[in-house]
N, C-alpha and C positions, 0 to 999 in steps of 0.2 A: 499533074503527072505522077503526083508519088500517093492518087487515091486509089488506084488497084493493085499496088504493093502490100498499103495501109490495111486495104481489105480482105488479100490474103493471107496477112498476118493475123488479121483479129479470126479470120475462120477458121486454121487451121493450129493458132497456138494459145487462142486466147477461150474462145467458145467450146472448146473442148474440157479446159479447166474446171467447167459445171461439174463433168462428170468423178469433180475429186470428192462429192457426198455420196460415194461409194463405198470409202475405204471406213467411213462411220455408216452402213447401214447393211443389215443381218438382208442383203439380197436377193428379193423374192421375186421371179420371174411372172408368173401368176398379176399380184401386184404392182409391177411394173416400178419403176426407175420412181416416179417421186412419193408411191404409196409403202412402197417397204419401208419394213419396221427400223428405226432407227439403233445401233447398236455401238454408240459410245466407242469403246478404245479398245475392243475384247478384239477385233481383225487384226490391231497391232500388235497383241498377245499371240496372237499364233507365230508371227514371226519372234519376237521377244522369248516366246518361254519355249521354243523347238529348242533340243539337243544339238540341233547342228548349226546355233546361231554364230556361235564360235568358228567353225569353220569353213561356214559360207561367207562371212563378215572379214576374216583372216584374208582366205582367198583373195575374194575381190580384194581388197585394199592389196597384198603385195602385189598381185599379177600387175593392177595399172601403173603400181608406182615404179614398177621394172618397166611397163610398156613405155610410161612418160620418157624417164631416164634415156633407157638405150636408144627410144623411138627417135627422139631428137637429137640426141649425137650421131647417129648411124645419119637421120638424113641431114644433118648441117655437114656432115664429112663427105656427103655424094654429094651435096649441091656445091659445095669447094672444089669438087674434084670436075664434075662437070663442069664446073664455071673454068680453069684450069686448062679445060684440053683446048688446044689452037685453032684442030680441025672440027668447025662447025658441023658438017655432015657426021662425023664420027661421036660426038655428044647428042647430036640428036637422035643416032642408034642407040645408043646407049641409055638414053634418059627413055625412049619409048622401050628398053627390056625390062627397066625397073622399075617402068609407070604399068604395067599389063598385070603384074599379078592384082594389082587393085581391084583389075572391072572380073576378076573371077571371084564364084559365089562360095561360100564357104562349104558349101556341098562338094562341090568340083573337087577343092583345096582339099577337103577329108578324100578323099577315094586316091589324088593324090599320092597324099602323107601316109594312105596304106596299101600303096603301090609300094613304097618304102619298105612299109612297119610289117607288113604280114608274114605270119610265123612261118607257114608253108613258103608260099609263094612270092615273098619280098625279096626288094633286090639286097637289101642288107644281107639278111641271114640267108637269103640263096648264092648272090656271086660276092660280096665283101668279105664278112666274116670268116668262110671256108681259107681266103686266099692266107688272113694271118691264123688258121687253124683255132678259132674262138667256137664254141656252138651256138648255136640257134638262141636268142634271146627271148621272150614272151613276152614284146612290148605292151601289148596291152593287155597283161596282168601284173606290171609291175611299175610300182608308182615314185619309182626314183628316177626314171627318164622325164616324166611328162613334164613338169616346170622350163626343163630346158625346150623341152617340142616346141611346146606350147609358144613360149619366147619367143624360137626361130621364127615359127609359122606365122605369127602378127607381125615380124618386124618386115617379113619375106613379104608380105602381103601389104604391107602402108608405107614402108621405108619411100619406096618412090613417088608416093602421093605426097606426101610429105617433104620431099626433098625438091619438089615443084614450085613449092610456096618457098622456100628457103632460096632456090635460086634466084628468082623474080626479084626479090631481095636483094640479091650480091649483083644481079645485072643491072639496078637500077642504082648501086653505089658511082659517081662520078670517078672517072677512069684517070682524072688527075692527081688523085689521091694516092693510085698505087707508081704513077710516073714520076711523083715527085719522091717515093720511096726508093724508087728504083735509084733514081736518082743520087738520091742520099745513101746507097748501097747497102740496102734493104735485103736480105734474101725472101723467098716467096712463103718459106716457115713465119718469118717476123710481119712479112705483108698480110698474112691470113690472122694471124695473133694480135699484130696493134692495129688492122683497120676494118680485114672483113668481120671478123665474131664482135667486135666492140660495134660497128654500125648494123650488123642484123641480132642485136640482144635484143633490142624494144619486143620484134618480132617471138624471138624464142619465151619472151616473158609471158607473153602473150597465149601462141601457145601451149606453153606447162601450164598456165593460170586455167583454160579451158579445160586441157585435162584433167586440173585436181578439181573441175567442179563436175566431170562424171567421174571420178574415184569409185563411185559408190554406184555405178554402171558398168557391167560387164558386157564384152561381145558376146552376145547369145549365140551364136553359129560359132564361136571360135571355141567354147569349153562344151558344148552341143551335140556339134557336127564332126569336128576332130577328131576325140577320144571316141566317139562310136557310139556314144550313152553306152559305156560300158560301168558298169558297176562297183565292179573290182577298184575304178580309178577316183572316185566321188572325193576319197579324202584330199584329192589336190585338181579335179577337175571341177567338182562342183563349186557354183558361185550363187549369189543372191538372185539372178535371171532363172537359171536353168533349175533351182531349186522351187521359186515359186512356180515355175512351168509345171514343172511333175509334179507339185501338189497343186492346183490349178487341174492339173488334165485328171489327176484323181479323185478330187472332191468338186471340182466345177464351182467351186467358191468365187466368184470374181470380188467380194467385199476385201480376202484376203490378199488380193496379188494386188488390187487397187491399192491398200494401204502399205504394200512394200514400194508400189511403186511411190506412195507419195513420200513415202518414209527415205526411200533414196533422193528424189529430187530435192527434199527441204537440207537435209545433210549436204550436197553437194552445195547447194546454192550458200550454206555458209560456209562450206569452205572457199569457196571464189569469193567472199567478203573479206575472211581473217588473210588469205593472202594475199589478196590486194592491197590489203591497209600493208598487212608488211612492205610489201613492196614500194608503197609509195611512201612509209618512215625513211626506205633506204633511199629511192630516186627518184620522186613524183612525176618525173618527164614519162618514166615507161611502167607508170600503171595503168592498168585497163581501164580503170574510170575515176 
């Protein structure tokens, strides 16, 4: 039973890893995949010695470690609260308004956030701003709103996908654990404090452990397709995805974007080692492995 899982797993994540003698070889189409010329560690030089390794490497790392953060408090706070409401039919509204931005594509989402954002024609600086007499903003020329956008728009967007898993969670904790609280004249602050988040942490550890092992992955459609590929915005839009993209569509190099990608995979994968091991110094019950 579990050989056509076995086999989708080795086609789809294992057989493709061939293609990491990519990121060491100078790729020559002509030549084809195993006859190009072998080219050592100069693909990871292009990334290394770029001017903006500093702040495509900056980027990615704070944006996910903000997305980790607020991403799972926001949805451990909606999966309490949903778990919470009495009326069944009224949380299951509720839990499908803030499961739907999920299945939208980050194309949508941008045109969206510049139904918002637009100078002329948004609703900000068309009916907002006039009402407390502010003028027109240039959202997309100026690069001290976008961190916050940015934020919104992935948390707007996963919050509910995420707070799914988290309930599944809190629904599956035994219901004599909060009756016997109640009991003991518990309020529902102290119930969510000593029983739900102490019984769904395995879960949360879990998790953040997966996020910081893409740290080193950005959403390509979220710093992409949002900000517009506006140029003006690179010193806080651009990340290690959408920079190796545009050099990639410019040089058609695939030796170099191969070696970012592997260069982010092998960094991520240790850091889901180092913090594991932490985690399992501090509680060996809820580490990953």
């Amino acid at each position: 039973m579990a050989l056509p899982g076995i086999l989708l797993l080795f086609a789809f994540n294992y057989m493709p890893m061939f293609g990491l003698i990519i990121a060491f070889k100078n790729m020559n189409f002509t030549k084809g995949f195993f006859r190009s010329d072998w080219y050592g560690l100069k693909n990871f030089q292009f990334f290394i010695n770029t001017p903006y390794a500093y702040t495509i490497t900056r980027n990615t790392i704070l944006y996910n470690l903000v997305f980790i953060g607020l991403g799972n408090i926001f949805a451990v706070a909606c999966a309490i609260a949903l778990h919470e409401l009495r009326n069944r039919r009224t949380a299951k509204v509720y839990q499908s308004i803030l499961f739907l931005p999920y299945f939208l594509s980050w194309v949508v989402v941008s045109y969206l956030v510049f139904s918002f954002l637009s100078v002329d024609m948004g609703l900000i600086n068309k009916q907002i701003l006039p009402v407390f007499h502010v003028p027109p903003i240039e959202w997309y020329g100026n690069t001290r709103y976008w961190p916050f956008i940015l934020t919104f728009a992935n948390l707007w967007k996963y919050t509910g996908y995420n707070s799914v898993i988290y309930l599944a969670t809190i629904v599956g904790i035994l219901p004599e654990y909060f009756e016997a609280a109640t009991i003991d004249g518990a309020s529902k602050l102290q119930q969510i404090r000593k029983i739900t988040i102490p019984l769904i942490s395995p879960v949360i550890i879990i998790l953040v452990l997966l996020g910081i092992g893409r740290v080193f992955f950005a959403d390509f459609g979220l710093f992409y397709q949002v900000p517009k590929n506006t140029g003006a915005l690179f010193d806080v839009t651009n990340v290690i995805d959408t920079y190796v993209y545009r050099t990639l569509i410019n040089s058609g190099d695939l030796g170099m974007s191969s070696a970012a990608g592997l260069y982010q995979a092998v960094v991520g994968f240790i850091l889901v080692l180092a913090s594991n091991l932490i985690v399992r110094r501090i509680d060996p019950s809820k580490a990953l492995f």
